[in-house]
C-alpha positions as CSV (number, residue, x, y, z in Angstrom):
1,X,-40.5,7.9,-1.2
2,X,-39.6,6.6,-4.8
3,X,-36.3,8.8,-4.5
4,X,-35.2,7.3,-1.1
5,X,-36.2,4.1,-2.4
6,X,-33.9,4.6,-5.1
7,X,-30.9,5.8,-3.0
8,X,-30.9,2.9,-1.1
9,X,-31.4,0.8,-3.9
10,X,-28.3,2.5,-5.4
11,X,-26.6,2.4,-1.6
12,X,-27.5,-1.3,-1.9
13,X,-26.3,-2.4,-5.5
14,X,-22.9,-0.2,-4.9
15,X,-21.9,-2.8,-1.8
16,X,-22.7,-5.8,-3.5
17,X,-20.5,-4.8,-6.6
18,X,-17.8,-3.7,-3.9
19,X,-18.1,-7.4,-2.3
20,X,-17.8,-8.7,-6.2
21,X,-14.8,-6.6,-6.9
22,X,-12.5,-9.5,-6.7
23,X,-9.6,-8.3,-4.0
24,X,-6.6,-11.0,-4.3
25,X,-4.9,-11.9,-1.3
26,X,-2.0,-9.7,-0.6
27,X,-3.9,-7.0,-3.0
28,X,-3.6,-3.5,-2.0
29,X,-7.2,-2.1,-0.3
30,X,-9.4,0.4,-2.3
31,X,-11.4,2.9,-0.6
32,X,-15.1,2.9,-2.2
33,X,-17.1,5.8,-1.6
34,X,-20.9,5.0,-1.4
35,X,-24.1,7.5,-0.2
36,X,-27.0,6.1,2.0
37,X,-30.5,8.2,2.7
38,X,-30.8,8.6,6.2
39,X,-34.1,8.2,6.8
40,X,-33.8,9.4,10.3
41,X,-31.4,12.0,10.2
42,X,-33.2,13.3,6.8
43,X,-30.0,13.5,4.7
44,X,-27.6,11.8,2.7
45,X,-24.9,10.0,4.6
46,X,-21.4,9.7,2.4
47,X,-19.4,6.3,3.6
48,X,-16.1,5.4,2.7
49,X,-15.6,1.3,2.3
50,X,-12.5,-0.7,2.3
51,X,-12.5,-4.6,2.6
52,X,-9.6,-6.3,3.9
53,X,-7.3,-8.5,0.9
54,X,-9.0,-11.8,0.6
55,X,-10.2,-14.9,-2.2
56,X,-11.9,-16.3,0.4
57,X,-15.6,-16.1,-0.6
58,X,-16.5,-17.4,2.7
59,X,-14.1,-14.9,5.1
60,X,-15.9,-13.1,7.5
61,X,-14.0,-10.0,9.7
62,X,-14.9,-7.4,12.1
63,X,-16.6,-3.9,10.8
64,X,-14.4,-0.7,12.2
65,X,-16.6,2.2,11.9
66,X,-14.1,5.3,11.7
67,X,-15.9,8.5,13.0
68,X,-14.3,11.7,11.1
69,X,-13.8,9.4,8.0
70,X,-13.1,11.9,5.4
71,X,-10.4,11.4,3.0
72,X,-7.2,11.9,4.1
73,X,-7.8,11.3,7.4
74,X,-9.6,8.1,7.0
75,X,-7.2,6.6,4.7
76,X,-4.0,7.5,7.3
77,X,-5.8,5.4,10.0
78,X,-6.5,2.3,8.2
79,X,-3.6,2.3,6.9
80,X,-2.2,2.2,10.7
81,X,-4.8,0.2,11.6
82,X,-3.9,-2.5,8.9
83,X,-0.2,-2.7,9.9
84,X,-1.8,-4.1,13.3
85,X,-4.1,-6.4,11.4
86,X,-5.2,-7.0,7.6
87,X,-8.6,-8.8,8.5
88,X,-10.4,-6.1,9.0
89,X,-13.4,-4.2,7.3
90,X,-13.2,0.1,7.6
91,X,-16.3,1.9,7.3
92,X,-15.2,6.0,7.6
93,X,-18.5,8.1,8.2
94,X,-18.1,11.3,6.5
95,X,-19.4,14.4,8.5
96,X,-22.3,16.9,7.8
97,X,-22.5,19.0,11.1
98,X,-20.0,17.4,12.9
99,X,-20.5,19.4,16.4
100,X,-24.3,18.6,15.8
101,X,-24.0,15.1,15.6
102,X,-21.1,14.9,18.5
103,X,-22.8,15.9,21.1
104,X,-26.3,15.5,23.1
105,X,-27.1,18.8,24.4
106,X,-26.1,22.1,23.2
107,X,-23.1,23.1,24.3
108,X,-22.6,26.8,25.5
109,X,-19.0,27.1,24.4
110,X,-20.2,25.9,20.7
111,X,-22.4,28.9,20.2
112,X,-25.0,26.3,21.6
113,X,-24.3,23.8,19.0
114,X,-25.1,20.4,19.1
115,X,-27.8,18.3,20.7
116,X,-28.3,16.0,17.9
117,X,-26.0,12.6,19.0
118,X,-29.1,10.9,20.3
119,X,-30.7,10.8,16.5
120,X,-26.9,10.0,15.2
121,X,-26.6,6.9,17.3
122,X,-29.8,6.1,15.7
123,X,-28.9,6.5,12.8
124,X,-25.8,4.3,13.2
125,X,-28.2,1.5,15.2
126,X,-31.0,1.4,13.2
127,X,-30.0,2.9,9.5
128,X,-25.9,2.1,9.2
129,X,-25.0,-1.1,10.8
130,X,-27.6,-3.2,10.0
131,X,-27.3,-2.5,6.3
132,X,-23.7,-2.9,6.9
133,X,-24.1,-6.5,8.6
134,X,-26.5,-7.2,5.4
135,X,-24.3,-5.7,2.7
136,X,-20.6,-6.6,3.6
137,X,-18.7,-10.0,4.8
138,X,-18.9,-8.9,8.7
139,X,-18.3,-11.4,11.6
140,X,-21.2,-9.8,13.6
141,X,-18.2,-7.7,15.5
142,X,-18.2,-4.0,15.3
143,X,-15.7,-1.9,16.3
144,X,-16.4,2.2,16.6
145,X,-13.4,5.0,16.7
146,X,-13.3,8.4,17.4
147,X,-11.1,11.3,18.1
148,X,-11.4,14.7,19.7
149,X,-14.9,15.8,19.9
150,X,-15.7,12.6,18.1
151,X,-14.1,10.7,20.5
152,X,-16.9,12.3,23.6
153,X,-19.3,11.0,20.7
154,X,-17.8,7.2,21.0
155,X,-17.9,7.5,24.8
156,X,-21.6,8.8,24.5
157,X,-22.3,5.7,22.5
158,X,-20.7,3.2,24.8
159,X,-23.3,4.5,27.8
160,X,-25.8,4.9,25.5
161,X,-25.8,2.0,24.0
162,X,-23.7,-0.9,25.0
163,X,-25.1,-3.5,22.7
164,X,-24.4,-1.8,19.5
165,X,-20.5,-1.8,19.6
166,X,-18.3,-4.3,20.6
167,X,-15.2,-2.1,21.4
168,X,-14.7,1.5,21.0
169,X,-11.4,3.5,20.6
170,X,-11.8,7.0,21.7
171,X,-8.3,9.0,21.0
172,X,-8.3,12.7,23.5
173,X,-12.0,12.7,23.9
174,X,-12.9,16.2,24.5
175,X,-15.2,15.2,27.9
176,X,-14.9,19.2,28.9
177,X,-17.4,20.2,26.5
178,X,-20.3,18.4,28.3
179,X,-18.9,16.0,31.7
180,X,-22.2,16.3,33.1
181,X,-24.0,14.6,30.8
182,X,-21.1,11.7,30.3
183,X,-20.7,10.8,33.5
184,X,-24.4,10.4,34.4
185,X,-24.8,8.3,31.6
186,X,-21.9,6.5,32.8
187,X,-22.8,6.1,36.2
188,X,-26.1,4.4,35.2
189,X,-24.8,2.0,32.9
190,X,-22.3,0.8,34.7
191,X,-25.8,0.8,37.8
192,X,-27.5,-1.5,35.4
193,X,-25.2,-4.1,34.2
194,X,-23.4,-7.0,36.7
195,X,-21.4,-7.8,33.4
196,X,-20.4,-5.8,30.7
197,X,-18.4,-7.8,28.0
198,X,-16.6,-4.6,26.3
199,X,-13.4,-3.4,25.2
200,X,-12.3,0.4,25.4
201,X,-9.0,2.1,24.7
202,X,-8.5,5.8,26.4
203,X,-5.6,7.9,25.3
204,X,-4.5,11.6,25.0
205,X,-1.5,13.1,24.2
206,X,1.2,14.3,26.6
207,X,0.6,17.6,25.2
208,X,-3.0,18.3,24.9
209,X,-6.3,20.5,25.4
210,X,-7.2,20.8,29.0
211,X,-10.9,19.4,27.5
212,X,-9.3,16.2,27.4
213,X,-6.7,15.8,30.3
214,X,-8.6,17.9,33.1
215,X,-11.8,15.8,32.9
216,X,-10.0,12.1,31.5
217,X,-8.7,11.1,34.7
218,X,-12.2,11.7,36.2
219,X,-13.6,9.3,33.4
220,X,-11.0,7.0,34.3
221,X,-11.7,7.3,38.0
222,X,-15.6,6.5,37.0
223,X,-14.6,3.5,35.2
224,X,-11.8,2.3,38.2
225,X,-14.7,2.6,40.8
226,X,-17.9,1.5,38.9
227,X,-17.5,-0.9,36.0
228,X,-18.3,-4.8,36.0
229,X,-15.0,-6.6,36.2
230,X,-15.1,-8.1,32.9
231,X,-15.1,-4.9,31.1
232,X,-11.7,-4.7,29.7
233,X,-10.4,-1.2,29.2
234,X,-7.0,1.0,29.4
235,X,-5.7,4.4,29.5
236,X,-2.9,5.8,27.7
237,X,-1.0,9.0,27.7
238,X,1.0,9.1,24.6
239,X,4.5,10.3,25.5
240,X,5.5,13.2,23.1
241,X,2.7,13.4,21.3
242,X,-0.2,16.4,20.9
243,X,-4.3,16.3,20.7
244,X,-4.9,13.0,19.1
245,X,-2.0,11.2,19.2
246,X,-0.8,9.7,15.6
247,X,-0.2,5.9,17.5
248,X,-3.9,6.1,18.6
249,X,-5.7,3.8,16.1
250,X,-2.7,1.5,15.5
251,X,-2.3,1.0,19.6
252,X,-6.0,1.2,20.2
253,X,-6.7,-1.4,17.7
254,X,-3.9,-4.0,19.1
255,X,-5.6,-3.5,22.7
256,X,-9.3,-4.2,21.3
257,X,-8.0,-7.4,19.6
258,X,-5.9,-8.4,21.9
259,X,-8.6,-8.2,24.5
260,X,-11.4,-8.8,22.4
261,X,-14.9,-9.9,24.5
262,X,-16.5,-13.5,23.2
């Protein structure tokens, strides 16, 4: 206990020296890269920070959680994201056991890995936003991207868990692995809710795996037939581009702001 205790106090202390670090306006971001215990995953959890350029000790922005957020990866789509809109806050989650974490059932293809997205949307409801809300100048407003098999993972969340997010960007989601289990969750939480005030941006590439585009347009059918009118979404196929297309965050970002739910 005393050594969680004093990760999270460390977790803790890091942020509020980030928010103290004194960015000018017009500065160039700096990505700060900070541990939290999970508690409920029963690991360490590595988190890469960057606060949008601001002397305003008052400004509050939206939180961007960027699944896959290892360095370089992380730092090419905020920088894409930023050219869209400064005022934003990114938060890239770095992996452990990516296909665990991804997905919520084994998945036959994956040697049977997987199963363990239930406890990583936990972890991101219960551990990682809520110290986040605390712990950085967020408006309340957060934002979740992912891409490939990450991307199924934002889609999981959505049904899952429609409160948590406000908007999700989910670039050539690879549904193949485990439609099934999507689209029932789907199906029932667009059977619950008469209104569902959320943003979503779809895309895949032109060129790209047949995980994707053979089961997208049967997501996007879903969506078409079932959804509460106010929940604002798109679909995208990215002319000329491959499995995660490189406009996905930059585009997908313009749509959720451009859209985004009161």
């Amino acid at each position: 206990m005393e050594n969680r205790t004093a990760r999270i106090l460390q977790f803790v202390v890091s942020l509020l020296a980030l928010m103290g670090a004194g960015f000018a306006t017009g500065a160039e971001p700096t990505s700060n890269r900070l541990v939290l215990m999970s508690e409920i995953l029963e690991e360490e959890r590595a988190i890469n920070v960057v606060l949008p350029p601001t002397s305003a000790p008052d400004a509050r922005f939206p939180v961007v959680v960027v699944l896959d957020g290892e360095p370089p990866f992380f730092q090419t789509a905020v920088e894409r994201m930023r050219r869209v809109h400064s005022g934003l806050i990114f938060v890239g989650l770095e992996n452990t056991d990516r296909t665990r974490d991804m997905f919520p059932k084994p998945v036959p293809d994956k040697r049977n890995r997987g199963g363990g997205a239930d406890r990583f949307l936990e972890f991101l409801e219960v551990e990682l936003l809520p110290y986040l809300d605390e712990h950085v100048p967020g408006d309340g407003r957060h934002i979740l991207t992912g891409q490939s098999n990450s991307g199924y993972f934002a889609l999981y969340a959505l049904c899952r868990a429609p409160d948590a997010f406000e908007a999700i960007i989910a670039s050539s989601p690879m549904i193949g692995w485990d439609w099934e289990t999507l689209s029932t969750c789907t199906e029932a939480l667009f059977a619950s809710r008469k209104t569902l005030p959320r943003s979503l941006f779809l895309n895949h590439g032109e060129t790209d795996s047949v995980r994707t585009t053979d089961y997208l347009p049967q997501y996007v059918s879903l969506i078409e037939r079932l959804a509460p009118i106010d929940f604002r979404w798109t679909f995208e196929i990215a002319a000329g581009e491959s499995h995660v297309p490189d406009s996905s965050h930059g585009v997908g970002i313009a749509f959720i702001l451009r859209t985004g739910n009161d």
